[in-house]
C-alpha positions in Angstrom: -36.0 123.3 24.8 -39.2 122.6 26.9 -38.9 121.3 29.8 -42.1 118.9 30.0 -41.3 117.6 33.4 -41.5 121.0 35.2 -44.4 122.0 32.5 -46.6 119.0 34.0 -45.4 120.0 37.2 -46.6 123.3 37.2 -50.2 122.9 36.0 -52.7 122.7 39.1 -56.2 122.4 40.3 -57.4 125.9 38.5 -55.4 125.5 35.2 -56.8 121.3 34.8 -60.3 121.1 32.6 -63.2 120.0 35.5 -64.7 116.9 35.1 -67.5 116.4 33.3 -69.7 115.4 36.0 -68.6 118.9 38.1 -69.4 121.1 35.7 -73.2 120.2 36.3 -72.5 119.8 40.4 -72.6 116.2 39.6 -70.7 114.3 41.8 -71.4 110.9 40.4 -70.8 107.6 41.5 -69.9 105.0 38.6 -71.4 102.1 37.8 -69.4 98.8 37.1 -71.4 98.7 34.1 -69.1 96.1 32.1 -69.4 93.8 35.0 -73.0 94.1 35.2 -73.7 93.3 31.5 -71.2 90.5 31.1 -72.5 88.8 34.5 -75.7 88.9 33.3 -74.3 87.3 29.8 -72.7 84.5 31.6 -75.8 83.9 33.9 -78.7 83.6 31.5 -79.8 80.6 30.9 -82.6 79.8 27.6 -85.5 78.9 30.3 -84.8 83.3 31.2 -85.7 84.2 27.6 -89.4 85.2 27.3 -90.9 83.6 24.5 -91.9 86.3 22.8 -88.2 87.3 22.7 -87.6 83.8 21.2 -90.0 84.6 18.7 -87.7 88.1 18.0 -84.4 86.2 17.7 -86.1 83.9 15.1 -87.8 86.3 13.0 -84.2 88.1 13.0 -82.8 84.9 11.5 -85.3 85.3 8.5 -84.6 88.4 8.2 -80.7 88.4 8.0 -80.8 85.0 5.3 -83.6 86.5 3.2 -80.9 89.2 3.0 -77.9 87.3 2.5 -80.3 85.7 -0.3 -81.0 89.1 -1.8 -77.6 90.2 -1.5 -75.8 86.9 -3.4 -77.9 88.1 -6.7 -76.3 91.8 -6.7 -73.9 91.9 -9.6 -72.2 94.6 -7.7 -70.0 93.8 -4.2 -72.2 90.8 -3.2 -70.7 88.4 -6.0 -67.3 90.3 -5.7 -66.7 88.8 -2.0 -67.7 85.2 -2.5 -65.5 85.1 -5.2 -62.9 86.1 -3.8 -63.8 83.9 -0.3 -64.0 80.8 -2.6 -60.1 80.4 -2.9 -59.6 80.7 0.5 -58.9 77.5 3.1 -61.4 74.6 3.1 -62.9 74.1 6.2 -66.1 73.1 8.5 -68.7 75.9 7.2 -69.9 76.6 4.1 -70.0 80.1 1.3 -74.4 81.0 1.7 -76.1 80.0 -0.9 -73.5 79.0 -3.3 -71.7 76.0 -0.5 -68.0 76.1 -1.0 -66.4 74.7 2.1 -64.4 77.2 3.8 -63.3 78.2 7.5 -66.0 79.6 9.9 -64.3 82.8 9.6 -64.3 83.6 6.3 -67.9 81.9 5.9 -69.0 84.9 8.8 -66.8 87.6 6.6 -69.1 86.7 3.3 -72.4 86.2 4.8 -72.5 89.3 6.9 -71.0 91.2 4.0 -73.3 89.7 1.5 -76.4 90.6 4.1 -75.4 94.3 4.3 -74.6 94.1 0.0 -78.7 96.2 0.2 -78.7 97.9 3.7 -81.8 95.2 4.0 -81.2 94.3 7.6 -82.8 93.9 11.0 -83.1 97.0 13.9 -83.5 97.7 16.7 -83.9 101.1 18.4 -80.0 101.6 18.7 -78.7 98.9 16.1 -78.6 96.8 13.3 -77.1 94.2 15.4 -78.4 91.1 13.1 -75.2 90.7 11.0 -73.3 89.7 14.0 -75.9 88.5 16.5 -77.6 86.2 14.2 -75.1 84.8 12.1 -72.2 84.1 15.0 -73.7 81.4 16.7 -75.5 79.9 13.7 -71.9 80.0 11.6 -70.6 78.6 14.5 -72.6 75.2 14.4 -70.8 74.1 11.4 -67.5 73.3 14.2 -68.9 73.4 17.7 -71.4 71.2 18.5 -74.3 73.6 19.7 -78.0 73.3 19.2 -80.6 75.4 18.4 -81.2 76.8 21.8 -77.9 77.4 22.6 -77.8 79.5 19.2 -81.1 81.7 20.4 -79.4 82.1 23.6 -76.2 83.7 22.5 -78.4 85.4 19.8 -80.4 87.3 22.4 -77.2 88.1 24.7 -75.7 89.9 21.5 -78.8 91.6 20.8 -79.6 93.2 23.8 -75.8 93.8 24.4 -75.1 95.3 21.1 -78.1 97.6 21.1 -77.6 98.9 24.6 -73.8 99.8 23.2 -75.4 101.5 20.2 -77.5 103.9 22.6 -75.0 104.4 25.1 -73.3 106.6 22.7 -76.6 107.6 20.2 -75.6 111.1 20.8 -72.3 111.2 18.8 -71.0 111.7 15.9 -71.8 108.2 14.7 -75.4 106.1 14.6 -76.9 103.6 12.7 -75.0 101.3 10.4 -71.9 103.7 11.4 -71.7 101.8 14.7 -69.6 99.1 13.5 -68.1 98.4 16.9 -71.1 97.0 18.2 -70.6 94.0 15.7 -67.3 93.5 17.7 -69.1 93.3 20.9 -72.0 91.2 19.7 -69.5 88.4 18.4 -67.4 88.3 21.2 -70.1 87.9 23.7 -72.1 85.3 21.4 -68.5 83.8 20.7 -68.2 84.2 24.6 -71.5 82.6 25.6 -70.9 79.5 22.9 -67.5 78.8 24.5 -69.3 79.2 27.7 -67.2 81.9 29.6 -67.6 83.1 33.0 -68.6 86.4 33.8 -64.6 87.3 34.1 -63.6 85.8 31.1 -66.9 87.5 29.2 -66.0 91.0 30.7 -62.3 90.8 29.2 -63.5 89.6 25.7 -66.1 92.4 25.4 -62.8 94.5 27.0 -60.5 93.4 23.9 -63.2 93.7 21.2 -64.1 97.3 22.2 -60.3 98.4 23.1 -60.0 99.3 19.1 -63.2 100.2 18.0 -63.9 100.1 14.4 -66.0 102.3 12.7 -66.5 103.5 8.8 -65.4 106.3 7.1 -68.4 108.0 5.5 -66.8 108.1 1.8 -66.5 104.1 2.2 -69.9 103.6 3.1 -72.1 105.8 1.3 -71.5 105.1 -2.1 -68.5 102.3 -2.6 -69.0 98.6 -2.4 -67.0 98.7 0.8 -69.9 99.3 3.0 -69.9 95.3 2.7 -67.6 95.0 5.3 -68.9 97.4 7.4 -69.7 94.3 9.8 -67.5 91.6 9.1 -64.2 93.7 10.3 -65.8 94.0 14.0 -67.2 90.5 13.7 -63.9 89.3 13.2 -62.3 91.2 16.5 -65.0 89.8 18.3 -64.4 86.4 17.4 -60.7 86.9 18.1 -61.0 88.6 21.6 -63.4 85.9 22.8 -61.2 83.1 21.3 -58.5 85.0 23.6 -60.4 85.6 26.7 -61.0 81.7 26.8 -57.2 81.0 27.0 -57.2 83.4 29.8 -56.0 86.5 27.7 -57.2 89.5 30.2 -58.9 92.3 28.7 -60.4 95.3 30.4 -63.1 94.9 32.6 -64.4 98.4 32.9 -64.0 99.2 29.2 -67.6 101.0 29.0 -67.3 103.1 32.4 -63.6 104.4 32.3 -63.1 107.7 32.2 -61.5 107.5 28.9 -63.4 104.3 27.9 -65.6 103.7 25.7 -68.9 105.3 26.1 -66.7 108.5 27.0 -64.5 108.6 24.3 -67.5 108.1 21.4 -70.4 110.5 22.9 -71.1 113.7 23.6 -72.6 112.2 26.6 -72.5 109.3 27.7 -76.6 107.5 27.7 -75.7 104.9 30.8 -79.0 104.5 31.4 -79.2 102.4 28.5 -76.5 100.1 29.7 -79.2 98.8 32.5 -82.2 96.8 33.2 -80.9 93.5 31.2 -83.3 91.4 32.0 -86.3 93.0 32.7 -86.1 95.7 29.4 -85.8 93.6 26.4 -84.3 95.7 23.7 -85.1 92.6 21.6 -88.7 94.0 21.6 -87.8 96.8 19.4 -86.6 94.4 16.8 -87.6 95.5 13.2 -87.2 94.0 10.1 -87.3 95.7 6.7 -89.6 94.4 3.7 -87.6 96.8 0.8 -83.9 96.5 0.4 -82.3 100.3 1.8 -82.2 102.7 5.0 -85.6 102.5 7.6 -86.1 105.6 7.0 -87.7 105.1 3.5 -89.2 102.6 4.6 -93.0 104.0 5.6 -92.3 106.0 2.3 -92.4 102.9 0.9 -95.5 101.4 2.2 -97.4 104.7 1.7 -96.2 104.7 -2.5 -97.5 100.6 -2.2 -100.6 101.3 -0.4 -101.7 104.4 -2.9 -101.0 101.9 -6.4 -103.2 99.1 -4.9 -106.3 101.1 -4.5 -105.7 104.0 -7.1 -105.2 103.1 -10.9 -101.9 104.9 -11.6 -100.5 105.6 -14.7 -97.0 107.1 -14.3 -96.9 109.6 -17.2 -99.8 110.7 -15.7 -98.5 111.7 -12.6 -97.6 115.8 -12.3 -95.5 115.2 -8.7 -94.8 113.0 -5.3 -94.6 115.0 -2.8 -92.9 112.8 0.6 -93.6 114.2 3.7 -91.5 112.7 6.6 -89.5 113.2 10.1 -86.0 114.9 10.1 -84.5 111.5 10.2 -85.8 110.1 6.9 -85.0 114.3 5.0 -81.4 114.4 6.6 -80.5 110.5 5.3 -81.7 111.8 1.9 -79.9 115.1 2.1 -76.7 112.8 3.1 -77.0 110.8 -0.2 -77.6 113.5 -2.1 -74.2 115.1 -3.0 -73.1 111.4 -4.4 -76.2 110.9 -6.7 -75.0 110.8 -10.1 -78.1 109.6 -11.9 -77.6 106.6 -14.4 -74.2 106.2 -12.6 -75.4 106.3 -9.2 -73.8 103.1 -7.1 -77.0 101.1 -5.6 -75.1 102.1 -1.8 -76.5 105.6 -2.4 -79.5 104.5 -3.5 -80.5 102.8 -0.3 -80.5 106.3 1.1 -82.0 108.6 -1.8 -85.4 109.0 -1.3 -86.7 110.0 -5.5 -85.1 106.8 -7.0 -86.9 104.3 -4.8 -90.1 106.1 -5.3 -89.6 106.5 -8.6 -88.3 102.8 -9.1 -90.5 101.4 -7.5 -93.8 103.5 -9.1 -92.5 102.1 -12.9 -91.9 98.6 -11.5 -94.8 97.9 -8.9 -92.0 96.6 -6.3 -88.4 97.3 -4.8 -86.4 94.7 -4.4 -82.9 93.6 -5.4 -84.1 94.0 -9.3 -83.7 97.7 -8.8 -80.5 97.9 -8.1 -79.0 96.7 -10.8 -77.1 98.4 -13.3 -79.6 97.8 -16.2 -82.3 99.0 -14.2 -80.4 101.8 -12.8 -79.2 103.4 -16.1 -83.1 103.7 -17.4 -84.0 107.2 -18.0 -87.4 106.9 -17.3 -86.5 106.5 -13.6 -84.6 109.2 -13.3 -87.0 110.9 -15.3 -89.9 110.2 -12.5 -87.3 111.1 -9.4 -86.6 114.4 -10.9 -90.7 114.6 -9.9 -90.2 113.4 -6.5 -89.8 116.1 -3.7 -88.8 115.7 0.0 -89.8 117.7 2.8 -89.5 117.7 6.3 -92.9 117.4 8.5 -92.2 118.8 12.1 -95.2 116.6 13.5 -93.5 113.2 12.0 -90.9 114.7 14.0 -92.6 115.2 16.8 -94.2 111.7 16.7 -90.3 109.8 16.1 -89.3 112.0 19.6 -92.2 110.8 21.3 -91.6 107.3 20.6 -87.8 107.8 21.3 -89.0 109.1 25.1 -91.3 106.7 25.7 -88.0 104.2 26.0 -85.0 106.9 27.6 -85.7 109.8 29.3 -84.1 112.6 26.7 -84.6 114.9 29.9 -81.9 113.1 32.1 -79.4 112.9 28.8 -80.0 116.7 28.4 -79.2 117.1 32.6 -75.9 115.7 32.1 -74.7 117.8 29.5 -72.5 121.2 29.9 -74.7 123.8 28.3 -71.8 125.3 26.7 -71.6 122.1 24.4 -75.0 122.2 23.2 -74.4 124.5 20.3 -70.8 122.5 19.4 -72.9 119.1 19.9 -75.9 120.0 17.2 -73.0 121.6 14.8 -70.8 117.9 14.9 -74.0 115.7 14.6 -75.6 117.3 11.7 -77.1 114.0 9.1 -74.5 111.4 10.8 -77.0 110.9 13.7 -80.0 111.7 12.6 -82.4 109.8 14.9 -80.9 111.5 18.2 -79.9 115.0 16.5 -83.3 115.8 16.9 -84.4 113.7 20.1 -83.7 116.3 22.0 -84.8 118.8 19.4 -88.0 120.3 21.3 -86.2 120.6 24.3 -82.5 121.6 22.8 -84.3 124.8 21.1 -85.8 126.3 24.3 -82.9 125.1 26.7 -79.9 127.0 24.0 -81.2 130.4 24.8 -81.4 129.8 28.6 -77.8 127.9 29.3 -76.8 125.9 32.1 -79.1 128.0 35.1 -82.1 127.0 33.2 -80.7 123.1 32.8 -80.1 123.1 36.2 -83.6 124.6 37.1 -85.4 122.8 34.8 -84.2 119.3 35.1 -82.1 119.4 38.1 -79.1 117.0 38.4 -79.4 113.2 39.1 -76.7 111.0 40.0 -75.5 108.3 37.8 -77.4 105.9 41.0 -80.8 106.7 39.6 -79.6 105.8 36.2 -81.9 102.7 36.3 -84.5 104.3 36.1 -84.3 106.4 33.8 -85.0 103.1 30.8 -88.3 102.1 30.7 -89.4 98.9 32.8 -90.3 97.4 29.7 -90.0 98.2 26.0 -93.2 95.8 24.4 -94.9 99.5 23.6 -92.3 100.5 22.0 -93.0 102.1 18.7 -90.4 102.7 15.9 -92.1 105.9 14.9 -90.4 106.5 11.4 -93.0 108.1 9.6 -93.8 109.5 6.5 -97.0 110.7 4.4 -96.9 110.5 0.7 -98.8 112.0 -2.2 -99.6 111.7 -5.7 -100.2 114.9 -7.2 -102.1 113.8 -11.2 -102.0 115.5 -14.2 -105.5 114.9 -15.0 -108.7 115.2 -12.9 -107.1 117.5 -10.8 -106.7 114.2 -8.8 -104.4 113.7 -5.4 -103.9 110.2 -3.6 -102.5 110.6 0.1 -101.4 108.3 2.8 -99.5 108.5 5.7 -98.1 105.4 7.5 -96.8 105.9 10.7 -95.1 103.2 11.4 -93.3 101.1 8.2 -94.7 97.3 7.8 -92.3 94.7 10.0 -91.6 97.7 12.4 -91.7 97.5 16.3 -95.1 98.6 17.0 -96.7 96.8 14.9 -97.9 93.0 17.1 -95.4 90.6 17.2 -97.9 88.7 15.0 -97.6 90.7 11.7 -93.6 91.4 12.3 -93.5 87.5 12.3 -95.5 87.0 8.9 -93.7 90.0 7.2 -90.3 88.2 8.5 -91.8 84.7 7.0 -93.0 86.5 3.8 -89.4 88.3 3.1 -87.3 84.9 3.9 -89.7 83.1 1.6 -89.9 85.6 -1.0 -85.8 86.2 -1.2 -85.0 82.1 -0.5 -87.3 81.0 -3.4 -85.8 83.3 -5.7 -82.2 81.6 -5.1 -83.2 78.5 -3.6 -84.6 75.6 -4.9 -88.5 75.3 -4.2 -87.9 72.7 -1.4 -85.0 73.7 -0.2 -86.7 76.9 0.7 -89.8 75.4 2.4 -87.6 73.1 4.5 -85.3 76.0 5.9 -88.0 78.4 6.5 -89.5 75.7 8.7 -86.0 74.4 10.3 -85.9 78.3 11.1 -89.2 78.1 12.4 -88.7 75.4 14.6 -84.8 76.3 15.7 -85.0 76.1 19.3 -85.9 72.2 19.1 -83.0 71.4 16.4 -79.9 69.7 17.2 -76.5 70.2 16.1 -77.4 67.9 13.3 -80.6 69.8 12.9 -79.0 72.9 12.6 -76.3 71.7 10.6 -79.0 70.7 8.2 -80.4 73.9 8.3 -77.1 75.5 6.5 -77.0 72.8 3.5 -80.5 73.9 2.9 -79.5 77.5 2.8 -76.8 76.7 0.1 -79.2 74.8 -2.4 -78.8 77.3 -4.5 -80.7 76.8 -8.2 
């Protein structure tokens, strides 16, 4: 038998793994970056909020009920959850749009499941932190007695707390929709803020919600109805730990930081630097919010197809090919869906990721919204019929612009610094199409740095301490542009006739002034409310949403009847 005792014993300095930060001379001094994030949480006040940031939290709030709208009308999952939350305890809050009276928790469960039923959410550059962010405060003004400020306030301390989670860890295995733990953070600090927790009590409920982190399974969220409760899991944590940390439950309070914590534990490398500057970078500026139901990444395919039918006269049959041209991020998603497409039978979670059906869908029907999802629009040959014409290929200069855009927030250089060489090639191999976005933000650099190894790393970039971390996140992310590309043409039968546009940056994207983001965000929740709402109900909580940082609780309150006026 083994004797494990003397076996620990006898391992020393030569035999032990070097820490990360030696391999690359680094002898870095950590951060208390928990502390810092949940001291700024429990400090801000609304008056610190810019308004433009105001403006963000609201437009979010259209965004994430125009999808909660959307998603009610799915026959598949959407309708499946309600139902089932229907039976459960009565309580304060209310089942959106349909208004059975239920507990706060299970009225969170439903409407963030019903607002992910279409992948037709809000983003940011390092989340989709809307399903939590959003609806946690707001739920929570059917029992606490908060206002409309105080639901913007915790809003914006979720959002820029959840998306700085998301890219601490961008280079990982996980990304996206996949980062289900940040929903866990984003409701125990917005849980946190409404209880009104000191920075102690804040640090130990983020500390409980992200000592388990949750996070999907790719066969549950690709192409089964489960992807519903992608968020509401984590949302539920959240609630719990910060429900905890207000009876004095103690949590961790370096959870991020440790050396087996969290950013450690789910990253390659750790991104600290985007753990900083709360305060002065407002990740809220990046906030984006989708006008087609399915993954960003189809979105600028999207407006290009949309943009071609209004000025060209185009008859379907006539049409020989579509050739989409986009970045890696948009070709990977696609290739990701691919191997679960099963044409007529294909479940509408795939098709929020596969490229040729929402061309070709919406081509035939002039649109894409919930409608072509369903089942009976689904099983139509004619659209599969069009997608078999639909090709995707990857542009390298859509690539180039999506890691331009990515650099001009975090400098990919200081991520690359920190890295042992010898994990480069190990790093690219895990990522693959489950990280899309930041399997390639280092692309450029990755390729030439492979051949060279660690001297060159060392040579090129040097090696900064963790103390310069700061700045290493741009002062200020209002330039920020979420570069996710694509050019798309029509190749005709007849005439020898092609139609080409490229769109840069999709409709309702970060990039695009806070103006337009605002009216796309108005014209979705309009669009999506009057199609389940009653006429007036609709125009009366677009404007309560509007208006939300002078509402009451009453106000609010208000606010959620309207949403469940349903026709």
């Amino acid at each position: 038998m083994i004797d494990y005792r003397k076996f620990a014993e006898g391992r020393n300095a030569e035999t032990r793994p070097a820490p990360r930060a030696e391999v690359m001379g680094m002898a870095e001094k950590k951060r208390r970056y928990t502390r810092e994030m949940t001291e700024w949480a429990a400090g801000l006040t609304f008056g610190d909020i810019p308004a433009r940031v105001v403006e963000q939290a609201k437009m979010q709030t259209m965004s994430v009920l125009a999808a909660i709208f959307a998603g009610s009308r799915m026959s598949s999952g959407g309708k499946t959850i309600a139902a089932a939350l229907r039976g459960s305890d009565p309580g304060p809050a209310r089942l959106i749009p349909s208004g059975e009276r239920v507990t706060v928790k299970d009225a969170l469960a439903a409407a963030s499941s019903l607002s992910m039923a279409l992948d037709y959410d809000d983003y940011t550059f390092a989340g989709h932190p809307g399903h939590s962010a959003a609806l946690v405060p707001l739920m929570m003004a059917a029992r606490e007695d908060i206002s409309g400020e105080q639901i913007l306030l915790a809003q914006t301390v979720a959002n820029e707390i959840e998306s700085r989670i998301g890219g601490s860890v961008m280079v990982g295995p996980l990304n996206g929709q996949m980062w289900s733990f940040i929903h866990a953070a984003g409701a125990a600090c917005a849980a946190g803020k409404i209880y009104g927790l000191d920075s102690d009590r804040m640090a130990s409920a983020l500390g409980m919600a992200l000592s388990q982190p949750a996070s999907p399974l790719a066969p549950g969220f690709m192409g089964a109805d489960s992807k519903l409760l992608t968020a509401s899991a984590g949302i539920s944590s959240g609630l719990l730990a910060a429900q905890l940390a207000a009876e004095g439950l103690k949590g961790p309070q370096d959870i991020l930081e440790a050396e087996d914590g969290f950013c450690e534990t789910l990253s390659f490398v750790p991104i600290y630097p985007m753990l900083t500057r709360l305060g002065s970078c407002w990740l809220s500026d990046t906030m984006s919010v989708k006008l087609y139901p399915g993954c960003a990444y189809i979105s600028a395919t999207m407006d290009g197809v949309f943009e071609i039918m209004r000025n060209k006269e185009i008859n379907p049959d006539d049409i020989f090919k579509i050739d989409v041209h986009a970045s890696i991020a948009t070709v990977k998603m696609d290739e990701m869906s691919r191997p679960l497409v099963t044409h007529q039978n294909t479940h509408p979670v795939t098709l929020n990721f596969y490229t040729p059906y929402n061309v070709a869908a919406g081509v035939l029907d002039g649109k894409l919204g919930p409608e072509q999802f369903e089942p009976e629009r689904v099983r139509d040959p004619k659209v599969w019929e069009l997608a078999r014409r639909v090709r995707v290929h990857h542009d390298m200069s859509l690539t180039s612009n999506l890691i331009d855009s990515a650099t001009d927030l975090i400098d990919i250089r200081y991520l690359l610094s920190r890295m042992r060489a010898g994990s480069l090639g190990s790093m690219l191999k895990r990522l693959g199409p489950a990280s899309p976005l930041l399997w390639l933000a280092g692309g450029r650099e990755i390729t030439g740095l492979m051949s060279e190894g660690r001297r060159a790393l060392e040579k090129v970039f040097g090696a900064p301490g963790d103390d310069d971390a700061e700045r290493r996140l741009a002062p200020s992310a209002e330039n920020f542009r979420m570069a996710f590309g694509s050019r798309v043409v029509f190749d005709m039968k007849s005439k020898d006739a092609v139609y080409e546009f490229e769109q840069k940056i999709p409709f309702g994207a970060a990039g695009w002034p806070l103006e337009d983001r605002r009216s796309d965000a108005c014209g979705k929740f309009e669009k999506e409310a009057l199609a389940t709402l009653t006429p007036e109900a609709a125009t009366a909580a677009l404007d309560a949403v509007s208006k939300l940082e002078r509402l009451d609780n009453a106000g609010v309150r208000s606010l959620l009847d309207l949403c469940c006026s349903k026709k």
